[in-house]
N, C-alpha and C positions, 0 to 999 in steps of 0.2 A: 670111317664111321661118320656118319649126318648127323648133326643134333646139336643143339647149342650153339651158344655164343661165340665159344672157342673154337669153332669147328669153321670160322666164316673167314676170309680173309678180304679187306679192302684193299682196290686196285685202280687208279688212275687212269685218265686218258690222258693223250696232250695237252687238254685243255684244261686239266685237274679237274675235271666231270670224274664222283665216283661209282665204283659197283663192287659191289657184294656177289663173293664167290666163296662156295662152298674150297676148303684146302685140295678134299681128296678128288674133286672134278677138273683141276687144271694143274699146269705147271707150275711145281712150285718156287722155280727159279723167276717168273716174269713180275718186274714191277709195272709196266702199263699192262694197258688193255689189249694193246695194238701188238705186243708180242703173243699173246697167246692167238691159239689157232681157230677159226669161224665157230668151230664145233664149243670151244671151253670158251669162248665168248655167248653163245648162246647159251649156255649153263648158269653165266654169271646176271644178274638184278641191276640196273642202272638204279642205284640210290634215288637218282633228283624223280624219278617215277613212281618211286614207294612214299618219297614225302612231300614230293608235290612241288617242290621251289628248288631254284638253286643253291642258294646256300640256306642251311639249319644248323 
């Protein structure tokens, strides 16, 4: 189910760049980005795009 806060999981790159993914659109075993598959990477929000900088 979509909706809320609690429904979002943050996920890393190599380079600790984050992004915002929904739990029920990827695998919920991958701590980077770089594990999940093109598909549930296109699914997920690069953070530093939603607030503009890199670190907040």
């Amino acid at each position: 189910m979509k909706g809320g806060y609690e429904s979002i999981v943050w996920i890393k790159d190599k380079d600790g760049k984050e992004y915002a993914c929904y739990i029920d659109d990827i695998n919920q075993d991958a701590h980077v980005i770089q594990a999940l598959s093109r598909e549930e990477q296109a699914r997920c929000l690069d953070v530093n795009e939603l607030v503009g900088t890199e670190r907040w």
